[in-house]
C-alpha positions as CSV (number, residue, x, y, z in Angstrom):
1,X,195.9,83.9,245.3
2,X,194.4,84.2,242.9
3,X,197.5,83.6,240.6
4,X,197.1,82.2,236.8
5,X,198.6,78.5,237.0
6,X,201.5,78.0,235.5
7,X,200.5,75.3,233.5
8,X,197.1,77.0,232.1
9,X,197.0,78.2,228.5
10,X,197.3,82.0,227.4
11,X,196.2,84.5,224.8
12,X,195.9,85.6,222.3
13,X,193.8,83.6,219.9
14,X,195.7,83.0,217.0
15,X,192.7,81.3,214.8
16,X,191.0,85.0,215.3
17,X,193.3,86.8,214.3
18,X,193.8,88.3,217.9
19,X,190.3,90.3,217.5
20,X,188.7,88.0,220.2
21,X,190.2,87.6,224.1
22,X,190.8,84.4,225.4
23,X,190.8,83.4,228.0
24,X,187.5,84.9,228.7
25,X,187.8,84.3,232.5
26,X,189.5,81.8,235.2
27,X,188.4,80.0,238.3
28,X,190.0,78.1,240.9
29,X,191.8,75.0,239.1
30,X,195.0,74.3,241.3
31,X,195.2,71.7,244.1
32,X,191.4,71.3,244.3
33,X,189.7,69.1,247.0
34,X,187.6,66.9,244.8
35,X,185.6,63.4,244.8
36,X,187.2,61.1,242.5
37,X,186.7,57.7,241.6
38,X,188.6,55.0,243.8
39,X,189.8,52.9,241.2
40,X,193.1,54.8,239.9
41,X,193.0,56.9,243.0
42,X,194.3,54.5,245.2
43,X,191.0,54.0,247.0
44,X,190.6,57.5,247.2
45,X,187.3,59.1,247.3
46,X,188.6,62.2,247.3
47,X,191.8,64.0,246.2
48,X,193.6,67.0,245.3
49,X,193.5,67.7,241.7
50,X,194.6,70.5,239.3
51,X,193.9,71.8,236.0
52,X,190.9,72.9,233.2
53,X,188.9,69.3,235.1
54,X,188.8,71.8,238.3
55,X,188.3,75.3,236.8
56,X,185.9,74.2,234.6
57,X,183.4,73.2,236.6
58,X,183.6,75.6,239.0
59,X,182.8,78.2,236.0
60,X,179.8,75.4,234.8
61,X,178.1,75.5,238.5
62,X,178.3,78.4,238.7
63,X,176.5,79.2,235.3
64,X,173.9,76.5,237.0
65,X,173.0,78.6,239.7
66,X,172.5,81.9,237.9
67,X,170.3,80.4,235.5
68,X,168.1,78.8,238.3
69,X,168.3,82.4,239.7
70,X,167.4,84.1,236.5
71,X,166.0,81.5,234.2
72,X,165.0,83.6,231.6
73,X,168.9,85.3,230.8
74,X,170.4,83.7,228.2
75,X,174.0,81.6,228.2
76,X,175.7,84.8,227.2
77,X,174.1,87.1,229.4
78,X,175.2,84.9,231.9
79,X,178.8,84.8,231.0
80,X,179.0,88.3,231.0
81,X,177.9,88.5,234.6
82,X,180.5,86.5,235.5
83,X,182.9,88.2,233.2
84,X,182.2,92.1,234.1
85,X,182.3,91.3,237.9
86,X,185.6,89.1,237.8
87,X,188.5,90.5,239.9
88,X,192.1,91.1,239.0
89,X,194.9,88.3,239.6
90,X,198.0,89.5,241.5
91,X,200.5,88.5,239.6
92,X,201.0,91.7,237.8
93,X,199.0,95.1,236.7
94,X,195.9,94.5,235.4
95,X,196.7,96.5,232.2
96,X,199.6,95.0,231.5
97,X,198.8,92.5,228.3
98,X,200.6,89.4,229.4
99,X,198.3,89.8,232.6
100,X,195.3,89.9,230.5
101,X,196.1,87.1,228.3
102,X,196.4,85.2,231.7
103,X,193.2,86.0,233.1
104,X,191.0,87.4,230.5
105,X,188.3,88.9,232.6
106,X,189.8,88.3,235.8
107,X,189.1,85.8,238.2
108,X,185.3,84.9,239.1
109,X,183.8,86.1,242.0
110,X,180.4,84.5,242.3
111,X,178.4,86.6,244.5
112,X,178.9,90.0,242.4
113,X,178.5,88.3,239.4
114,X,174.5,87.8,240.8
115,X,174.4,91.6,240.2
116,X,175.7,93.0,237.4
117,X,173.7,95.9,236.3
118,X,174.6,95.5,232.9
119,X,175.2,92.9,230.6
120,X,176.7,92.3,227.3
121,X,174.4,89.7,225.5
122,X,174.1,88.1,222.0
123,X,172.2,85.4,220.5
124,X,171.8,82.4,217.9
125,X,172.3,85.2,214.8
126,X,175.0,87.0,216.3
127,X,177.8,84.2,216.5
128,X,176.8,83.3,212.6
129,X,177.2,87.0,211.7
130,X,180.5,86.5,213.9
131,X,181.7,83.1,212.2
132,X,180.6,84.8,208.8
133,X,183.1,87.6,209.2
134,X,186.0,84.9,210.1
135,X,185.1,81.5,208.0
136,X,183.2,82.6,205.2
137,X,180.7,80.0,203.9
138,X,177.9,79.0,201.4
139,X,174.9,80.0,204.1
140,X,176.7,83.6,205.0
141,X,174.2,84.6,202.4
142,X,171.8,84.8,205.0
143,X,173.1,86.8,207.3
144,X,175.3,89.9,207.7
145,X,179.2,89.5,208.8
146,X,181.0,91.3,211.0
147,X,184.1,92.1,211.8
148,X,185.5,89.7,214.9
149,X,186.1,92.6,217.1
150,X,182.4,93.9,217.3
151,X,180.8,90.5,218.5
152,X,179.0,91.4,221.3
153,X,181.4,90.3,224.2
154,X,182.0,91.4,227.9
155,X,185.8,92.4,226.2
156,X,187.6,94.1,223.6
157,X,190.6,93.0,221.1
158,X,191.8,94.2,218.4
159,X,194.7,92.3,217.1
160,X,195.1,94.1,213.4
161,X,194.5,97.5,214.3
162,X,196.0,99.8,211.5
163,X,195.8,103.5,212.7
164,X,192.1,103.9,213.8
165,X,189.5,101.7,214.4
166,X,186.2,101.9,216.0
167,X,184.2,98.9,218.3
168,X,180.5,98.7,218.8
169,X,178.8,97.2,222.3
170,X,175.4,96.7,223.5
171,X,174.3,96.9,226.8
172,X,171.1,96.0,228.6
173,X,170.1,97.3,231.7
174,X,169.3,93.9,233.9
175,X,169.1,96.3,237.4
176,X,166.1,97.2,239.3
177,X,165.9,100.6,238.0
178,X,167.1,102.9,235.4
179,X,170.5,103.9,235.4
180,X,173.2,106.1,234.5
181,X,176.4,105.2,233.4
182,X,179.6,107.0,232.7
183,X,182.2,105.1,230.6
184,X,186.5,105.7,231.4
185,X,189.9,103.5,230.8
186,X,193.1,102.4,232.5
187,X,196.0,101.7,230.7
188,X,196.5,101.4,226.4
189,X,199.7,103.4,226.1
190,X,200.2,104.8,222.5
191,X,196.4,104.4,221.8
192,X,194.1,107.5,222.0
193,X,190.8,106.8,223.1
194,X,187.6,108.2,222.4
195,X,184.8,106.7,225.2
196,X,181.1,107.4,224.8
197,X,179.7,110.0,226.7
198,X,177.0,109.1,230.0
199,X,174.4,107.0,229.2
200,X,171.4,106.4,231.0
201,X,169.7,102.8,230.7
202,X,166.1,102.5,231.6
203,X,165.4,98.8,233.1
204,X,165.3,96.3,230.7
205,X,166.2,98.0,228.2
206,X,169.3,97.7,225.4
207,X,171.8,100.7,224.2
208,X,174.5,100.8,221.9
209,X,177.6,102.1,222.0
210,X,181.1,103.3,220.3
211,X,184.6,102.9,221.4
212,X,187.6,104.5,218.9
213,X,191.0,103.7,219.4
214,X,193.9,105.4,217.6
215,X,197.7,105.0,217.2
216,X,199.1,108.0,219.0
217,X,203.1,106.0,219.4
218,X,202.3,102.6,220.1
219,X,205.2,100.2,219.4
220,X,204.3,98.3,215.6
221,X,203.8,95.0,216.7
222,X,203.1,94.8,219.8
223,X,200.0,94.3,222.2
224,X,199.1,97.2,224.4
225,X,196.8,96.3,227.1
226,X,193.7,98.3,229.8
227,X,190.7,98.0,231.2
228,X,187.2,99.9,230.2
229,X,184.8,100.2,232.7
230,X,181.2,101.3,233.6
231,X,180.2,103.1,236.6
């Protein structure tokens, strides 16, 4: 452990296109010790359980507690502390894209998550720029689409790339002080990639950045997988 369940669902997302990942992260959800109701449970009042009724939960406390420890973060900011601090599964290497589709992020691990140093967060007009760039509809008027792959996630997919294509993040700086960051990869064989250069953060406050990828031999068809990271 931590292993992906057999029996839990994998990526990629098919109704976007591949330019989102799912799963975004996993929790503990096999052979959990949990109170149940007695009827049904043969008097039980507690029992072993398994499946998305265990892991769920544990990812929905634990959203609980960091908002009662930062109340004013928002649900996303949130999710992306959970997400950036998640650790690998064993059950293969890490940039290896079945793996990925299994875990997404990785597996929680609750108390890095309650420092994160940065966080990738969005907002109310973000997802209807998002859901303007996939579902187009009568009130996209109002706002500006994008395309899936820049919503402003703790991940990046890109499941129609055609020979070069370029992803923008924001971070903000949720730390104690300013800080400097240096971006670098794992993994992505056949994909050239061109990382931003240091960045430092004061507290509080937001930067954006750029991430290119380019075809350099990747096999047509095919999902290449890594990991990006900030130090």
């Amino acid at each position: 452990a931590p292993l992906t369940a057999s029996f839990s669902s994998r990526g990629p997302l098919r109704a976007g296109n591949g330019d989102l990942l799912k799963p975004d992260i996993i929790a503990p959800g096999q052979d959990i010790l949990a109170a149940v109701a007695p009827p049904g449970n043969s008097g039980r009042d507690f029992d072993l359980y398994s499946g998305t009724s265990m892991s769920s939960p544990h990812i929905a406390g634990l959203g609980a507690l960091m908002k009662d420890k930062y109340p004013t973060w928002s649900p996303m900011a949130i999710k992306s502390a959970l997400m950036t601090t998640a650790g690998d599964v064993l059950d293969g290497p890490n940039t290896n894209p079945l793996v990925i589709f299994r875990q997404g992020a990785g597996h929680v691990r609750p108390n890095l998550a309650t420092d994160p140093g940065l966080v990738f967060d969005s907002g109310y007009t973000d997802w209807l720029n998002f859901i303007c760039g996939t579902q187009p509809g009568s009130f996209c008027s109002a706002f500006t689409p994008i395309d899936p792959s820049n919503l402003n996630v703790a991940s990046i997919a890109i499941g129609d790339m055609a020979g070069v294509q370029t992803v923008t993040r924001k971070v903000t700086n949720v730390g104690t002080q300013a800080e400097t960051y240096t971006a670098s990869y794992t993994g992505l064989g056949g994909i050239t990639v061109t990382l931003p250069g240091a960045m430092t953060i004061a507290k509080g406050a937001t930067q954006s950045f750029n991430v290119t990828f380019t075809t350099a031999g990747a096999t047509l068809n095919a999902y290449v997988g890594g990991q990006f990271t900030l130090t």
